[in-house]
Phi, psi and omega in degrees: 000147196307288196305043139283310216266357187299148139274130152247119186242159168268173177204161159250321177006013196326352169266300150322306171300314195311299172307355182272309194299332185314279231278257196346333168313276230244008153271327183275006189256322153343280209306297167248066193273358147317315210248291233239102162317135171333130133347087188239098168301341180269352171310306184302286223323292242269336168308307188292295196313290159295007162279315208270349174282355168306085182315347170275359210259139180223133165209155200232157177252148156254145172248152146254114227033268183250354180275105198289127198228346168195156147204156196239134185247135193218116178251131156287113179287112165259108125311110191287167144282148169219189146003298204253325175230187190259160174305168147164170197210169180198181218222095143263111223275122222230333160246112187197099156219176196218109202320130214280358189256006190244352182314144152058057120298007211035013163312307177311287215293340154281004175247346182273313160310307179290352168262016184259283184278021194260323191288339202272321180275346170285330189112342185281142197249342179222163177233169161204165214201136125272153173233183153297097153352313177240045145273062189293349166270339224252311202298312231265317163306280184264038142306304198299357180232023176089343155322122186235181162288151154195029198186132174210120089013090214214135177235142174250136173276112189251120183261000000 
């Protein structure tokens, strides 16, 4: 089986996760070219770089031998109390692809075990993920791994 030979590393790499990110890029801007902009590496790089300086902030490369092939970006979310609800916090997956020649191979699903047990060493009881509504491989996917709804996030257009 393919996920034998997957490696899974943590990385700082903001250049790697950037150069990772293009094919993702550039399906949410297909999908919402209103909302997500053309694929610009010096644009990304330097986001990712400060996004990944965040001490709550974590991503893993998965490689196949030395060929980097997927990766996950992870923020731990801290909720305060407040008023109306209790604290709590969760491992939220803020990033997550898998280079498309490498799809459906059990790569997603080793980086989906890897934020499973990674939250399981933080002490965190839940991950959570959003996707785009007409990402339907994205839904449908991670439905297939126990992701469920639970928040729906709903908008009007005003012309």
């Amino acid at each position: 089986m393919l996920n034998e030979m997957i490696t899974l590393q943590t990385t700082t790499d903001h250049r790697l996760i950037a150069q990772m990110n293009e094919e993702v890029q550039q399906l949410h801007m297909r999908l919402h070219p209103e909302v997500f902009k053309p694929y610009d590496k010096s644009s990304i790089e330097p986001a990712l770089e400060k996004m990944m300086t965040n001490p709550d902030c974590y991503a893993f490369v998965a490689k196949l031998g030395e060929i980097p092939v997927g990766y996950l970006v992870m923020m731990v979310k801290r909720i305060p109390e407040s008023a109306f609800t209790f604290a709590r916090e969760s491992l939220y997956i803020d990033q997550i692809g898998v280079l498309n020649d490498h799809r459906k191979t059990g790569v997603g699903s080793l980086l989906l075990e890897k934020a499973e047990q990674f939250a399981k060493e933080l002490g965190i009881t839940g991950i959570e993920l959003d996707h785009w509504t007409t990402n339907t491989v994205a839904a449908t996917y991670f439905r297939s791994k126990g992701f469920g709804l639970y928040r729906e996030q709903l908008s009007k257009q005003i012309n």
